[in-house]
matplotlib code that plots the C-alpha trace (Angstrom):
import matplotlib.pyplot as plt

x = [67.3, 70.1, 71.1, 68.3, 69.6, 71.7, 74.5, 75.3, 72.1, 72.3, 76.6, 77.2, 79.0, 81.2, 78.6, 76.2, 78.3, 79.0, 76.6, 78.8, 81.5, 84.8, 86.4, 83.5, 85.4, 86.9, 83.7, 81.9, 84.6, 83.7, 80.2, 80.4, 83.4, 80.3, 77.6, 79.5, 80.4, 76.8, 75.7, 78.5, 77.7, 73.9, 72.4, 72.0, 68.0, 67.5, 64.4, 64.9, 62.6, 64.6, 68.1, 66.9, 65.4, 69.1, 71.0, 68.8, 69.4, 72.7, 72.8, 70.5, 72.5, 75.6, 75.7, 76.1, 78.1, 81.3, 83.7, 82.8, 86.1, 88.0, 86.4, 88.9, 88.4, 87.8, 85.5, 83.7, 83.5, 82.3, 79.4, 78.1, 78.1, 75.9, 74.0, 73.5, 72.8, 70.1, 68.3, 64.8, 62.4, 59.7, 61.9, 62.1, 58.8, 59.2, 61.8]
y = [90.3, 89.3, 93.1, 93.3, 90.5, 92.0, 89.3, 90.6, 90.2, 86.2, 86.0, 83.9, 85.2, 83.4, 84.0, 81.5, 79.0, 78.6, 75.4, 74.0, 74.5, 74.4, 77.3, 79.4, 81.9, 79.6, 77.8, 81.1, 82.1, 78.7, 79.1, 83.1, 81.9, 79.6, 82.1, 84.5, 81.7, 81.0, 84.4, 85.2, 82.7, 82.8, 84.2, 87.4, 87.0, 84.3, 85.8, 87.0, 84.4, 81.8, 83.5, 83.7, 80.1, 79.0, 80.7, 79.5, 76.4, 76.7, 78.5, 75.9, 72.7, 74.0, 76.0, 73.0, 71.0, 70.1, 69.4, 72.9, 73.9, 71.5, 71.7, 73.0, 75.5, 72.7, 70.7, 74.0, 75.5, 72.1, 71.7, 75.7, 74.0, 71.4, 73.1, 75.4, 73.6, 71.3, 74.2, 73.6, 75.8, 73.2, 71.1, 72.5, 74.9, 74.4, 77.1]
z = [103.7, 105.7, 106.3, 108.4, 111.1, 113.6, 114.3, 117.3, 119.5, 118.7, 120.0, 122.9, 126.6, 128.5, 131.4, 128.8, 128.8, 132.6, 133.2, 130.4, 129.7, 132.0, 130.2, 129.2, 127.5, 125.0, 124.1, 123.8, 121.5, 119.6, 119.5, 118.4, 115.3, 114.5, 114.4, 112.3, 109.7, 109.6, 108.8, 106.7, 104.4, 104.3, 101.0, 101.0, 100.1, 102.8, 104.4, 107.4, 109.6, 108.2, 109.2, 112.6, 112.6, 111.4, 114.4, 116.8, 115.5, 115.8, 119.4, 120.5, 119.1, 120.0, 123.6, 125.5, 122.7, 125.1, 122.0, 120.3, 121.5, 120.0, 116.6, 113.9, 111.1, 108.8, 110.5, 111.3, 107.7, 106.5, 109.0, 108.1, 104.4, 105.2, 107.3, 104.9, 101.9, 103.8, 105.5, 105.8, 107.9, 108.1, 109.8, 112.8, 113.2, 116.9, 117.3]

ax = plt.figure().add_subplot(projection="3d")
ax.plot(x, y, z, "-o")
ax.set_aspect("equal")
plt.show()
């Protein structure tokens, strides 16, 4: 279902990141590299209310996150596989 998600409607502007960030165009750039390594690696049958559920989770836990800009690859890869792999929707029904 994941076909169905546009990626791009959820992707961060520097103009987002302005109450932030000091350099909103790098941090959007951080947050966006994020979002696409979350999709990317989602399961391609992950229904599509959970896919959204996940990137809000993500937008919303990371958008005002100052060190998201100083997060390497690794770090970053190995956060989307946790995140992943512990993804529960019940958990956070609020969003």
């Amino acid at each position: 279902m994941k076909y169905l998600v546009d990626i791009h409607v959820v992707l961060s502007t520097p103009e987002d990141m302005l109450d932030y960030h000091s350099d909103p165009v790098d941090a959007s750039d951080s947050l966006n590299t994020l979002l696409h390594l979350v999709y990317d690696k989602m399961d391609e049958d992950m229904p599509v209310e959970s896919i959204e559920k996940c990137l809000h989770y993500c937008w919303e836990t990371w958008v005002n996150e100052p060190q998201i800009v100083e997060i390497d690859d690794d770090d970053l890869h190995d956060w989307v596989d946790h995140l992943l792999t512990s993804w529960d929707d019940t958990l956070i029904d609020e969003l």
